[in-house]
C-alpha positions as CSV (number, residue, x, y, z in Angstrom):
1,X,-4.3,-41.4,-33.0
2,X,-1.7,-41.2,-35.8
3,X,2.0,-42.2,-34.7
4,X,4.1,-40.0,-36.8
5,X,7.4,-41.5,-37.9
6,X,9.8,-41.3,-40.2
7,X,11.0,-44.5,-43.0
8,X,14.6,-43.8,-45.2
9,X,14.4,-46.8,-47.9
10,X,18.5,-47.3,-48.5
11,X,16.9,-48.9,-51.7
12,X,16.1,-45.9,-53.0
13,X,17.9,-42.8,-51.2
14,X,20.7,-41.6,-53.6
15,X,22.9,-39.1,-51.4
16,X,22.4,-36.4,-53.4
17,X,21.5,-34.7,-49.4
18,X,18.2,-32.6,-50.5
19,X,17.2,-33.5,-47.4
20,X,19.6,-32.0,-45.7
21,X,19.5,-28.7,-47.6
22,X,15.2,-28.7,-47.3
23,X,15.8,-28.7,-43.5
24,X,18.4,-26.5,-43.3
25,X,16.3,-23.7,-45.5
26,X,12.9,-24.1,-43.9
27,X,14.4,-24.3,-40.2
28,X,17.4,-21.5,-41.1
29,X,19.6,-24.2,-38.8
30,X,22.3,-22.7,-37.4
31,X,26.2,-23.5,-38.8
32,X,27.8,-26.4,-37.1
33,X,23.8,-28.1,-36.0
34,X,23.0,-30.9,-38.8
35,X,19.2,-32.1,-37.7
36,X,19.4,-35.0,-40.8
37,X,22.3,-35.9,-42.3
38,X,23.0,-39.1,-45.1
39,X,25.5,-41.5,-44.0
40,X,27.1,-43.8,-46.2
41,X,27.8,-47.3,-45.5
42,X,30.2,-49.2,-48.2
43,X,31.0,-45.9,-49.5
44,X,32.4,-46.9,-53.3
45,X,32.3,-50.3,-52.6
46,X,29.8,-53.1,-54.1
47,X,26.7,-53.0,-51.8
48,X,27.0,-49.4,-51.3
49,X,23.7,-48.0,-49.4
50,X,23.0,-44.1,-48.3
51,X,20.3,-43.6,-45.6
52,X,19.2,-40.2,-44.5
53,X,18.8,-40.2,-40.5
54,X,17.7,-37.8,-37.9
55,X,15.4,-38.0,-34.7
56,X,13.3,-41.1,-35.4
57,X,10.9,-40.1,-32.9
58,X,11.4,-42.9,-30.6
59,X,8.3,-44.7,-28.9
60,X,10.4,-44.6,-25.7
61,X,13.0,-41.8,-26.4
62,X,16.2,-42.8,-24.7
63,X,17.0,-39.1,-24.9
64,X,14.2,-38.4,-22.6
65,X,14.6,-40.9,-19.9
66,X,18.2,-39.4,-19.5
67,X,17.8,-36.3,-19.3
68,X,18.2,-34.6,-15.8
69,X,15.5,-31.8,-16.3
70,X,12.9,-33.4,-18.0
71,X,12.9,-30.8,-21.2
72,X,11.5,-33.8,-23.7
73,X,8.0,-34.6,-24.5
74,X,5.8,-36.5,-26.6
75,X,2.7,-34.8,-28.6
76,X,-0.3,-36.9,-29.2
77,X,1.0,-37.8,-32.4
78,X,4.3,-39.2,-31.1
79,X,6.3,-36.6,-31.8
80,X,9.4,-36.1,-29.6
81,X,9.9,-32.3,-28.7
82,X,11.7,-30.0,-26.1
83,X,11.7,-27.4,-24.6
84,X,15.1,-25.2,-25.0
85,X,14.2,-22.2,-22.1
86,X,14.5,-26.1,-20.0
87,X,17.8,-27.5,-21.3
88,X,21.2,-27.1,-19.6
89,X,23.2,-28.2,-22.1
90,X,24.3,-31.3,-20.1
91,X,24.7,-33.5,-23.1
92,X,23.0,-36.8,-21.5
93,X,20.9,-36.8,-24.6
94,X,23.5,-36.7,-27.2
95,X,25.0,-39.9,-25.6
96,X,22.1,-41.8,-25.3
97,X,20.7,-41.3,-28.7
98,X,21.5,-44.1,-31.1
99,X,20.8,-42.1,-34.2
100,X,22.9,-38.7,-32.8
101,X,20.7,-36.6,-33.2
102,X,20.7,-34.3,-30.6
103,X,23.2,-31.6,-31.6
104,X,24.7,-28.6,-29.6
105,X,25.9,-25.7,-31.8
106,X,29.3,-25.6,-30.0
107,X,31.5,-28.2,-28.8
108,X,32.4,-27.1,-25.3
109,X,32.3,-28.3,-21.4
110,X,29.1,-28.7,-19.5
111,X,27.0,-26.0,-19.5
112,X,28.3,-23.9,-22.1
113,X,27.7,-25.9,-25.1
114,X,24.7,-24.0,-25.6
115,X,20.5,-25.4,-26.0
116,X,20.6,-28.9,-27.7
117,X,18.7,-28.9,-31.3
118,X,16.9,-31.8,-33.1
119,X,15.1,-32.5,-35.3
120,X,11.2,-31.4,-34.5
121,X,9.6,-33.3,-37.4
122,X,9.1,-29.8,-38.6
123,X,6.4,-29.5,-35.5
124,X,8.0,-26.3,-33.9
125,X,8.3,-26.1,-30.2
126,X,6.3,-25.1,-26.7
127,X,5.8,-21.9,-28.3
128,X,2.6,-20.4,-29.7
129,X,1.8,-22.0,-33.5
130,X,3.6,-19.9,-35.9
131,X,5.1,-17.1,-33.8
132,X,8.1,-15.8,-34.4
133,X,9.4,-17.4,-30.9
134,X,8.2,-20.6,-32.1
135,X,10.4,-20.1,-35.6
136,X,13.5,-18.4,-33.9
137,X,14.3,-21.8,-31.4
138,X,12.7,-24.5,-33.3
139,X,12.2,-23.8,-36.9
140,X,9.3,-24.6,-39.0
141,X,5.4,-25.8,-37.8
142,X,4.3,-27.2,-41.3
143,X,2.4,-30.4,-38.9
144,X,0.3,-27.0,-37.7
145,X,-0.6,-26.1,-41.7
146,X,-1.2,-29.9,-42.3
147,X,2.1,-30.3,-44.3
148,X,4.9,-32.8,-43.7
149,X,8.2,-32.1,-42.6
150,X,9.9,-31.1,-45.5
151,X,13.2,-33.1,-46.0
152,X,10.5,-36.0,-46.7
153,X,8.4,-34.0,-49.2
154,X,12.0,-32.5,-51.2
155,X,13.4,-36.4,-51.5
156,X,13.6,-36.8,-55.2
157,X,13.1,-40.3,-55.2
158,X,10.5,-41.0,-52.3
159,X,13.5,-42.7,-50.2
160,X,12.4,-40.3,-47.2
161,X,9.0,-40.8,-46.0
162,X,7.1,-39.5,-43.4
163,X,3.9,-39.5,-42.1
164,X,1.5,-42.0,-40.3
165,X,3.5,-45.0,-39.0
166,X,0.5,-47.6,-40.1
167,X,0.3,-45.9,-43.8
168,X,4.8,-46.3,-43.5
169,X,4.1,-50.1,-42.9
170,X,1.7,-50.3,-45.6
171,X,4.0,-48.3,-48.6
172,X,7.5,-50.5,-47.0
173,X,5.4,-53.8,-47.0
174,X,4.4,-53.1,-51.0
175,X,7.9,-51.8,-52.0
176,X,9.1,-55.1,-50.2
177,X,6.9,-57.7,-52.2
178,X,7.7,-55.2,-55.5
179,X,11.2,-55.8,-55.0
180,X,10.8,-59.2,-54.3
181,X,8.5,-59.6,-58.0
182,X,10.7,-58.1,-59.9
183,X,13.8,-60.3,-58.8
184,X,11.9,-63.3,-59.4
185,X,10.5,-62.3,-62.8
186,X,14.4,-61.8,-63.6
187,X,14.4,-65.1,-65.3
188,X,11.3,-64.9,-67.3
189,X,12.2,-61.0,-68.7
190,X,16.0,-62.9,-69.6
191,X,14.3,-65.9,-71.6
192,X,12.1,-63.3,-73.4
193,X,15.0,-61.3,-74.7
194,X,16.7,-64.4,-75.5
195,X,19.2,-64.5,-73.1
196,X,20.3,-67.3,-71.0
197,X,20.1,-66.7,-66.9
């Protein structure tokens, strides 16, 4: 069984936050909820990088082991989901998640916060496939119409990828030894041109 994931190359991603904007179209997100965002590490410095996160769909979801009414689960692809008509609002999940990506569309005590929202991978909810429920609380099924979430399929430069976590391995592992060529062919390409290294 395919394990869905998703893979942000900070090689490649160039804020320009298409990501961001797919999701928010295609899931009509409410104000004040980010389910992907790009953060910036070394922003304007030498060794800048920009990396889009959201819900990596953890194998063990620390999200779901804290959570007091059990409102996560896991498809069969791997795909960690919940179940809004289930969540208090408590927040456990927001502080256990490394990435942050639970998000509550207020910022309020216990309890009246409001349902948390994540990202869904763009699998929609408990809900029947494609009813208007479904799209009202969770957003988008495009893994029901064999499509990829779409913050992946919008990046611009293939940074985002998502998809089977084997066929992931298998693109990072060739950008890898790409990368690694070309900087060792630095040399050769210099002494053709005539230039000294």
């Amino acid at each position: 069984m395919a394990r869905m994931k998703f893979y942000c190359d900070a090689e490649r991603c160039i804020e320009c936050n298409g990501c961001i904007t797919a999701c928010k179209n295609e899931n009509e997100v409410p104000w004040g909820v980010n389910r992907r965002r790009v953060v910036t590490i070394k922003d304007g410095e030498p060794g800048e990088r920009s990396l889009s996160v959201a819900c990596m769909h953890c194998s063990d979801a620390p999200c779901a082991a804290v959570c007091p009414v059990d409102c996560f689960y896991t498809t069969d692809d791997g795909i960690v989901l919940h179940d809004k008509d289930i969540c208090i609002g408590c927040g456990y999940c927001f502080y256990a998640c490394p990435f942050g990506a639970p998000q509550f569309p207020t910022a309020a005590a216990f309890g009246s916060r409001g349902k948390m929202d994540k990202c869904t991978f763009c699998a929609g909810g408990p809900e029947e496939t494609h009813s208007s429920e479904e799209f009202t609380k969770y957003g988008s099924n495009r893994i029901a119409e064999g499509k990829l979430p779409l913050c992946a399929e919008m990046c611009s430069t293939k940074a985002l990828l998502a998809g089977d976590a084997d066929v992931l391995s298998d693109i990072y592992r060739k950008r890898v030894v790409n990368r690694g060529a070309s900087v060792l062919n630095w040399g050769v390409q210099y002494k053709k041109a005539g230039i000294d290294s």
